[in-house]
C-alpha positions in Angstrom: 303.9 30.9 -35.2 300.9 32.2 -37.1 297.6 29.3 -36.6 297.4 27.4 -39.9 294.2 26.3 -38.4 291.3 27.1 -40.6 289.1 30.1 -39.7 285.1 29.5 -39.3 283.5 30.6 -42.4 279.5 30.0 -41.2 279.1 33.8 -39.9 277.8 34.9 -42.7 275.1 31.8 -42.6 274.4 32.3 -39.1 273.5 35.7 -39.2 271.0 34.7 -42.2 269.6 31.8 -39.7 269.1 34.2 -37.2 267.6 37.1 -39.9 265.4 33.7 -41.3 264.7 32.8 -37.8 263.1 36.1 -36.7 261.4 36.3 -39.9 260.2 33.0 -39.3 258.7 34.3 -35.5 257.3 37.3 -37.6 255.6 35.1 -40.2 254.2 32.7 -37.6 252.6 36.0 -35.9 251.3 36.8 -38.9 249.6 34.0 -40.1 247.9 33.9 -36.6 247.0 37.4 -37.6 245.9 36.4 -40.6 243.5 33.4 -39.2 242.3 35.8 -36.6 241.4 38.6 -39.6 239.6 35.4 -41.3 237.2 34.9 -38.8 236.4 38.6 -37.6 236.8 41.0 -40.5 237.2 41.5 -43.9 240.1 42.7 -45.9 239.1 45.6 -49.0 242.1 46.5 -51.3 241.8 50.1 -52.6 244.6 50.9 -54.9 247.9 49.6 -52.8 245.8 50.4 -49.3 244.3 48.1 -47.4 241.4 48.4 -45.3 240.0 46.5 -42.7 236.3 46.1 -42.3 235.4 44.4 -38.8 232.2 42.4 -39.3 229.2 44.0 -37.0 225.6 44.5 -37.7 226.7 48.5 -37.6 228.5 50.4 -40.0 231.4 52.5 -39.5 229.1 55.2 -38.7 227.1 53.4 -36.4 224.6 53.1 -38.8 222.4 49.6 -38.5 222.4 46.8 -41.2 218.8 45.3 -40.0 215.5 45.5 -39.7 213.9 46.5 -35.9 210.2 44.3 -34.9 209.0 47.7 -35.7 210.2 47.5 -38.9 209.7 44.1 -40.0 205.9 44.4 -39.1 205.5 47.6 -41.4 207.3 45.3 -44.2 205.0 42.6 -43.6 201.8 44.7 -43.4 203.2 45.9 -47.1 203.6 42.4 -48.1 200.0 41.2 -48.3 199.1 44.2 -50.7 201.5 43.0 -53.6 200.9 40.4 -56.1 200.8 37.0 -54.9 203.8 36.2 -56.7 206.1 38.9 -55.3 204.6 39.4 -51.5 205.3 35.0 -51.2 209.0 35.9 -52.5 209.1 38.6 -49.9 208.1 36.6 -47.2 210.1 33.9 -48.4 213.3 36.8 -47.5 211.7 37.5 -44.6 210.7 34.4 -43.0 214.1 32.2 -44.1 216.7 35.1 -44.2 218.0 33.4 -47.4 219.8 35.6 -50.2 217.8 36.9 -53.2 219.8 34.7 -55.4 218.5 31.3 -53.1 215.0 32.2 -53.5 215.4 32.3 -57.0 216.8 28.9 -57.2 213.8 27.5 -55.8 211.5 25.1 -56.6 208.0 23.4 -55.3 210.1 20.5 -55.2 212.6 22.1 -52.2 209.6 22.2 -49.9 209.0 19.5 -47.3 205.2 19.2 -47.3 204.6 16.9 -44.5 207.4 19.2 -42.1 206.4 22.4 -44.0 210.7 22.6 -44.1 211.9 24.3 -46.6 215.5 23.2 -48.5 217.8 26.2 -49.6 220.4 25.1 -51.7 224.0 27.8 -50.2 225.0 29.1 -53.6 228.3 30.9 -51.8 229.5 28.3 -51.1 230.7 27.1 -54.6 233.4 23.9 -53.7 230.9 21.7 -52.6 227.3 21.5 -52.5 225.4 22.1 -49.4 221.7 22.4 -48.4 220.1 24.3 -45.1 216.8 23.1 -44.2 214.8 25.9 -42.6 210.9 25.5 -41.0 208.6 27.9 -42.4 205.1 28.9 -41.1 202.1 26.9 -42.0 200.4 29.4 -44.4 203.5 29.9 -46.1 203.8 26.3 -46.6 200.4 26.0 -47.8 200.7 28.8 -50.8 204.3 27.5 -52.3 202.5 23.8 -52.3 199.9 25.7 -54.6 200.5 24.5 -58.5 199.0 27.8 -59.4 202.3 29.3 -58.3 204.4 26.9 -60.2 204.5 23.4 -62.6 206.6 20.8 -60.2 210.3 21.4 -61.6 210.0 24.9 -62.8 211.4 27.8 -60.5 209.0 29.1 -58.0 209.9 32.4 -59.0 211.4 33.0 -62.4 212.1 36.2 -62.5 216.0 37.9 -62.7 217.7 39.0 -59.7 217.3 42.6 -60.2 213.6 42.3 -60.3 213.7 40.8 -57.1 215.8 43.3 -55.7 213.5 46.0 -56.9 210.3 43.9 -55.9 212.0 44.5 -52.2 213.4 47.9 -52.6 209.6 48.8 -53.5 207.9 47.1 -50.5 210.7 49.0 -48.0 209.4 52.6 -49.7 206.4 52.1 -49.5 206.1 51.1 -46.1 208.2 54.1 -45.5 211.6 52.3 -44.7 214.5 53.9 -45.4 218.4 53.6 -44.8 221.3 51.6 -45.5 219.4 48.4 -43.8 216.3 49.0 -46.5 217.5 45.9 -48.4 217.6 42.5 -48.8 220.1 42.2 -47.0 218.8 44.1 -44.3 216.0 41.6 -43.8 218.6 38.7 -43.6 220.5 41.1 -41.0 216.9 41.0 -39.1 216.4 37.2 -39.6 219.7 36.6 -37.6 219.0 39.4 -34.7 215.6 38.4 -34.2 217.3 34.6 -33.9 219.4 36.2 -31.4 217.0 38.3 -29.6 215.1 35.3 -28.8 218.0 33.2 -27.4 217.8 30.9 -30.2 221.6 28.6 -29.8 224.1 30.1 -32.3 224.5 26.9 -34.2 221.3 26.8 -35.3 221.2 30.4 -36.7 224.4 29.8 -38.1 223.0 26.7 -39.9 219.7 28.3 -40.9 222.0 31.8 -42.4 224.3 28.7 -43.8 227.4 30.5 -42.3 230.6 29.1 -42.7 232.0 30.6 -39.6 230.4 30.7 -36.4 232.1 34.3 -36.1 229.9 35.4 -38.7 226.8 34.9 -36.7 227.9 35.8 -33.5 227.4 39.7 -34.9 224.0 39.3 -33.8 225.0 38.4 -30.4 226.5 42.1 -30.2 222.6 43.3 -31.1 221.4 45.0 -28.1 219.9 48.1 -28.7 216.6 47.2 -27.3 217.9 46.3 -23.9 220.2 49.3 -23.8 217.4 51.1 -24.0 215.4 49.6 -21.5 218.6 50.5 -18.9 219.0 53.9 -20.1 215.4 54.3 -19.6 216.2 54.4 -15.7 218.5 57.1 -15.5 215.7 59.7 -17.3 
């Protein structure tokens, strides 16, 4: 007798539990891909490409993003023979490694006179509000407190962003600095290796650079070109 019993008819499902299942273990991967990407690299879409850019103080070609001592001391010796205005913006760069666009959101109001601490507002970081206080040296201090420079709520420098980025540009030529690390950015690249450098805990340079991810500033930990040379220096 043929069985009348009915036939299992959840094949067909299973297999699509299992498919779902192992795209499930694949997607789980992925995301821990994903989290991992977040905090080491960054992801550039060209056309339907995509290129991964892993964060370092170096270039694809090995090229640095920052400032050297060397470097910085030529910019600085530059400084003091602009305008008042533009040399306290540059060391302002310099001395806070802050973004063109936070020095241009400040105000005499934003500096702690007693502490001579200076309060950057983060502007990237646009979902909430968020403030880095940063020392600065003494002399700086004392010429932002000037109300030469500024009335009390007006902008200590109120000029446009691309002024500011040629007011740096034209310090960096003429104190003969040139390359990809010739740059704003490339003095706030050599505010966070010269943090490093000198051992300073990465929590603090992360809070000073107003870094969201402690990943970010541990590039500068990866910064050691000076000591490199130092051991290659034996074997010559």
């Amino acid at each position: 007798a043929s069985d009348l019993r009915p036939k299992p008819r959840c094949h067909k499902s299973t297999q699509k539990q299992e498919r779902e299942g192992q795209w499930l273990s694949g997607s789980s991967c992925m995301v821990a891909f994903c989290a991992w990407m977040k905090q080491n690299a960054g992801i550039l879409f060209h056309g339907g490409t995509m290129e991964i850019c892993i964060r370092s103080a170096y270039d694809r070609e090995g090229r640095r993003k920052y400032l050297t001592r060397g470097e910085g001391q030529k910019f600085l010796k530059q400084v003091v023979q602009q305008p008042k205005q533009n040399a306290l913006f540059c060391l302002m760069l310099y001395y806070t490694g802050c973004r063109i666009s936070e020095a241009l959101n400040l105000r005499r109001t934003d500096l702690d006179s007693v502490t001579n601490v200076i309060r950057i507002q983060s502007l990237k970081k646009r979902t909430r509000r968020e403030i880095r206080r940063i020392p600065v040296p003494e002399f700086l201090a004392a010429e932002l407190r000037d109300p030469v420079l500024s009335n009390e709520g007006q902008r200590l420098w109120p000029f446009s962003r691309t002024k500011g980025w040629r007011i740096i540009k034209g310090v960096m030529r003429d104190a003969g600095i040139t390359g990809i690390h010739a740059t704003a950015k490339g003095l706030r690249h050599g505010f966070g290796v010269r943090g490093a450098l000198e051992q300073i805990p990465v929590s603090l340079i992360q809070s000073w650079m107003g870094h969201a991810d402690s990943a970010t500033t541990a590039i500068y930990l990866a910064v050691q070109d000076e000591e490199e040379r130092a051991l290659i220096e034996r074997t010559w």
